[in-house]
C-alpha positions in Angstrom: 79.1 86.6 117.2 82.5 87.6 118.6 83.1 90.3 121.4 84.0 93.2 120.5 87.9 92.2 122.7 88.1 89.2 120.0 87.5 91.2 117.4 90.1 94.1 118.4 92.6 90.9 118.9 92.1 89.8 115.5 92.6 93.2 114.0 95.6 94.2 115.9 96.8 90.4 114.7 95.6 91.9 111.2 98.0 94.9 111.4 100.7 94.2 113.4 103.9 96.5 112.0 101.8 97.4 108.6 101.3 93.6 107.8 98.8 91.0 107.3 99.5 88.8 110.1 97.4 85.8 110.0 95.1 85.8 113.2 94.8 82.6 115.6 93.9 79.4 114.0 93.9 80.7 110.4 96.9 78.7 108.8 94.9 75.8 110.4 93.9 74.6 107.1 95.2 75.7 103.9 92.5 74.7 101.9 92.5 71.3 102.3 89.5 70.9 104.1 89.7 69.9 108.2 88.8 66.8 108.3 91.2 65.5 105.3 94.0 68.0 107.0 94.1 66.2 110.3 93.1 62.2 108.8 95.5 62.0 106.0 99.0 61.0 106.3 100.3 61.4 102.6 102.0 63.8 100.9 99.9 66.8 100.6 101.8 68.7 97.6 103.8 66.4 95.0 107.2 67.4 93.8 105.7 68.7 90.2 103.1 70.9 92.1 100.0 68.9 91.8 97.9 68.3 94.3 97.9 64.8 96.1 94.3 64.3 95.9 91.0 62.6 94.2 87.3 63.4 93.4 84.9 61.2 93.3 81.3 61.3 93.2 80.7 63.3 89.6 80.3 61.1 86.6 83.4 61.4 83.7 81.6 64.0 81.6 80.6 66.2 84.6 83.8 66.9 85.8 85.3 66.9 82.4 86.4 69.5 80.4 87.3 69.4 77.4 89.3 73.3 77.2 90.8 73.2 80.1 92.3 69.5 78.9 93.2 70.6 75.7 94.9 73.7 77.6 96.9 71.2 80.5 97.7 68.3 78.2 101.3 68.2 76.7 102.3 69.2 73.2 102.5 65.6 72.1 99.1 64.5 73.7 97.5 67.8 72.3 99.2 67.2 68.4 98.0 63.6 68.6 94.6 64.0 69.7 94.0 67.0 66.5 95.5 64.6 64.5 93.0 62.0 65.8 90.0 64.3 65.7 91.0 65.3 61.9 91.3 61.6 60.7 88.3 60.4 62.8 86.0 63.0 61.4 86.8 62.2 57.5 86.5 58.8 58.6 82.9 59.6 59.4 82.3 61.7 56.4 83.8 59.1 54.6 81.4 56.2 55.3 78.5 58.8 55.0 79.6 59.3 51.3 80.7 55.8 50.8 77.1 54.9 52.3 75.2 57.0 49.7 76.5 54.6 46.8 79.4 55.0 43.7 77.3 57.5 41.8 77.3 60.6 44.1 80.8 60.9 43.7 82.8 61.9 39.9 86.8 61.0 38.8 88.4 57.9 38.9 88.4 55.9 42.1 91.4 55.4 43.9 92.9 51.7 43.0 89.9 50.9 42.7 89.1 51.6 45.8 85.3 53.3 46.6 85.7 54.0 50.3 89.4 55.5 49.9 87.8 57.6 47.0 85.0 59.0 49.8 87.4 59.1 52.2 90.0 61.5 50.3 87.0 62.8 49.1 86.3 64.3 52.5 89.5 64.9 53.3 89.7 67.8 50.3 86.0 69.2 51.5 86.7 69.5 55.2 90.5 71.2 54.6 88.3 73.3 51.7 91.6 72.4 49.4 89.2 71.1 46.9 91.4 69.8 44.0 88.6 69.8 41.5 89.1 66.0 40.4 85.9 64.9 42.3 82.9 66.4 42.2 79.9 65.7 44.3 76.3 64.8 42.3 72.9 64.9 43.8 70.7 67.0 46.6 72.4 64.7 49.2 75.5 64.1 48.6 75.8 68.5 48.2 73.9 68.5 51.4 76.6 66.4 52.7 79.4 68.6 51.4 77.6 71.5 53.0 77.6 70.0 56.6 81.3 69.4 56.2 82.6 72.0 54.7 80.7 73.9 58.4 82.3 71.3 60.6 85.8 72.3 58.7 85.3 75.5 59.2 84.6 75.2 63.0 87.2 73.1 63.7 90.0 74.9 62.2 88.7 78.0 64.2 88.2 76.5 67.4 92.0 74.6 66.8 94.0 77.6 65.7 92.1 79.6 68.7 93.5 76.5 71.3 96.9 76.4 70.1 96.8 80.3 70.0 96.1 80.4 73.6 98.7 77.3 74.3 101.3 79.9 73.2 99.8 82.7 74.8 99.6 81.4 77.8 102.5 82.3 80.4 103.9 79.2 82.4 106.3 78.9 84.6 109.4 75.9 84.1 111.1 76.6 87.5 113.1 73.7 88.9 113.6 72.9 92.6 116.7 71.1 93.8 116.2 67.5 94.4 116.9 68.4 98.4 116.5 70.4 100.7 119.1 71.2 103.2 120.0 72.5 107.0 123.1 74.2 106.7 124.9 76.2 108.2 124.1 79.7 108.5 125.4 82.9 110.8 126.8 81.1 113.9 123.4 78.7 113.8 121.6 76.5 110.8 119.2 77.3 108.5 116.5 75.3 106.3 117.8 76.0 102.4 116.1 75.0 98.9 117.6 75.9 95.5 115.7 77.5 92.7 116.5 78.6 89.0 114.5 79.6 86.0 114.8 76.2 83.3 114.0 78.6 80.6 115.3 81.8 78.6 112.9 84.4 79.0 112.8 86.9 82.5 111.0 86.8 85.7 110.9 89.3 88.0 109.2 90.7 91.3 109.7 86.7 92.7 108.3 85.7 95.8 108.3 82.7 97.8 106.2 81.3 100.9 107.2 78.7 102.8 105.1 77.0 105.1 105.7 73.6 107.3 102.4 71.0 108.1 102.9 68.8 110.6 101.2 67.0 113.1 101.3 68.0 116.8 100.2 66.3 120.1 97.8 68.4 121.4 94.9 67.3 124.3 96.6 63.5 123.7 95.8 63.5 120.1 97.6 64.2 116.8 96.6 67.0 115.0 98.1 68.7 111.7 98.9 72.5 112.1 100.8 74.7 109.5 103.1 77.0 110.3 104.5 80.0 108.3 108.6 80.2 108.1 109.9 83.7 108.0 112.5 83.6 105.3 115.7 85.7 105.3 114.8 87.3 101.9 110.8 86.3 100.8 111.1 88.5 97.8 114.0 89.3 95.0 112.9 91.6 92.2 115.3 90.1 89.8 115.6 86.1 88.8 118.4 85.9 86.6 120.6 83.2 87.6 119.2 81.1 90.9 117.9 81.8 94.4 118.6 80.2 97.3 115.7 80.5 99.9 116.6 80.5 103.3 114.7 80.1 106.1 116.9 80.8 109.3 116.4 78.4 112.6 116.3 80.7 115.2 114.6 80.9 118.6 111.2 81.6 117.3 111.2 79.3 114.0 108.9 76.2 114.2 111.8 74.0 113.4 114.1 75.1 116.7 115.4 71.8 118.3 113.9 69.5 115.5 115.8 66.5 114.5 115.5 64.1 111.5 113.8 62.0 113.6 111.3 64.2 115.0 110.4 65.3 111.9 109.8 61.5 110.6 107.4 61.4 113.7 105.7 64.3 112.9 105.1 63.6 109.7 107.0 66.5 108.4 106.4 68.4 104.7 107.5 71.8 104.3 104.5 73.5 101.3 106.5 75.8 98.5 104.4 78.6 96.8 106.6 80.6 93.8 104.9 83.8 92.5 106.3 86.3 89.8 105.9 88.6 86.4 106.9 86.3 83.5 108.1 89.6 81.8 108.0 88.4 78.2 104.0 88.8 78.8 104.1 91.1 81.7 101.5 88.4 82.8 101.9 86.7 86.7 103.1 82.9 87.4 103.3 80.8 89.9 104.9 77.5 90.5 104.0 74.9 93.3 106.5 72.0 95.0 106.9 70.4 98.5 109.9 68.8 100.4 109.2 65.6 102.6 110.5 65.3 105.5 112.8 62.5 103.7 114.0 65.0 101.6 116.0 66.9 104.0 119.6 66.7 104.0 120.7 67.4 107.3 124.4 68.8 107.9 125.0 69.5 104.4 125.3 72.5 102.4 124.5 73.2 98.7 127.5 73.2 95.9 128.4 76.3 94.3 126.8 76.4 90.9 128.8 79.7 89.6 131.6 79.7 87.1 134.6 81.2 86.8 134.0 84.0 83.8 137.0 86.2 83.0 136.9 90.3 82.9 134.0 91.2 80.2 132.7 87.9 80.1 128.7 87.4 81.4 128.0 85.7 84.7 127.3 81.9 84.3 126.0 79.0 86.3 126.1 75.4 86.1 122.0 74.6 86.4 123.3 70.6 86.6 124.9 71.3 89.9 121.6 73.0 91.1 121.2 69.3 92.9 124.6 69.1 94.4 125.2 69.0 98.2 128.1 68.5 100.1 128.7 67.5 104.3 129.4 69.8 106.2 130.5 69.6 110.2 127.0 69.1 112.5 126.7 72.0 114.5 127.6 70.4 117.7 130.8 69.8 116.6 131.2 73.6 114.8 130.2 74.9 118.3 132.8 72.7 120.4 
């Protein structure tokens, strides 16, 4: 157990100035787990927000599911696979009527055709549309109609409920400039990434963290530690237009007298965590990204995106400069 002196450390850590200040050794792994923290040396955090990582060890259909996927995949995937399910399942019913011979099944066959007649058939029974030009005869063939017309039923349910929730669901389309920059910033430099909102509707109460992993000598070995940056602003309550997040290198920042190359031998990534109110649903979002240590323009400053709007006229942005950068002088030279 700790002493009662560790303990008193950690809570004044805890509540220093009101806040919740990690303690000692907490930002030592983010969640990662220790052992893949300290061993791995790729990207932890891709650009989209996913996670740079496998599981293996579960079978397909143990670590599958089949909600969530429905929920994640994209609009085409999801129309395609309901399309799939529909004409797969008539298929089925198809042969199943096709199977139980000519006879169970009244009106003229199509071209000819006895399988395409079962197949539109079921096709009628399991959208309950039910024309009235075929008519099922016999205890099983009815039986059959019965079982369908229940699977129909189901699966227009459980389909309108999915892409009810698809809609439902808030989700956040924020987009991060391609680079990040160190520019200059009051008399010093600061670490800079662009943000703005890629759709209509509002966010509000924005937040941002910011964190740096790298790896560290320490004891003659190389181990990864994370560090919090303290931003200049780490909250705005309003997200119209675009935020620039600023992290200024001072004295006590993790990245004082770094260089491009130092953070190439450290192994550099700097971990982006977005949090906000999408306000159409007055429901929270958040939105993951990273910046390798190759994606750091040094000496450079970001282009303004704002237009010139005359009296009256709204304030406007150009989102496809959101990416731009120009040089500026390195600070050696600004300070000479």
């Amino acid at each position: 157990m700790k002493s009662k002196r560790a303990l008193m450390k950690t809570f004044l850590q805890r509540n220093k100035g009101g806040q919740d200040v990690p303690a000692e050794g907490e930002l030592q792994d983010l969640g990662f787990g220790s052992i893949v923290a300290q061993q791995s040396r790729r990207r932890l955090i891709n650009r989209d927000g996913t996670f740079n990582v496998r599981r293996e060890g579960l079978s397909f259909w143990e670590s599958f599911s089949l909600y969530h996927a429905l929920l994640n995949m994209t609009w085409p995937h999801f129309l395609l696979s309901v399309a799939g399910f529909y004409l797969v399942v008539n298929l089925v019913f198809g042969i199943a009527y096709w199977f139980l011979g000519a006879g169970v099944l009244t009106g003229q066959f199509h071209e000819g055709n006895a399988f395409l007649h079962s197949f539109f058939f079921s096709v009628q029974t399991f959208s309950t549309v039910g024309y009235g030009g075929t008519l099922p005869i016999g205890l099983f063939a009815n039986i059959l109609v019965t079982i369908e017309s229940i699977a129909g039923l189901v699966s227009v349910a459980l389909a309108t409920g999915i892409v009810f929730a698809r809609f439902s669901r808030p989700k956040a389309n924020i987009v991060f400039s391609r680079f990040a920059v160190v520019a200059p910033y009051g008399g010093g430099t600061a670490f800079e990434f662009r943000i703005t909102n890629a759709r209509n509707n509002q966010l509000v109460e924005m937040e941002a963290q910011v964190l740096l992993s790298r790896f560290e000598t320490e004891g003659g070995k190389k181990v990864r530690r994370f560090h919090t940056l303290t931003l200049e602003r780490s909250k705005v309550t309003f997200f119209p237009l675009s935020w620039t997040v600023v992290h200024p290198i001072d004295k006590e920042s993790p990245l004082n007298g770094e260089t491009p190359q130092s953070l190439l031998e450290s192994d550099a990534e700097f971990l982006v965590l977005l949090k906000g109110i999408d306000d159409t649903f007055s429901q929270g979002i958040h939105q993951r990204s990273s910046y390798k240590f190759s994606e750091v323009v040094w000496d450079a400053k970001f282009t303004s995106i704002y237009t010139a709007s005359g009296p009256g006229k709204p304030i406007s942005i150009d989102i496809g400069k959101l990416h731009d950068v120009e040089p500026v002088r390195p600070a050696v030279e600004r300070s000479s």
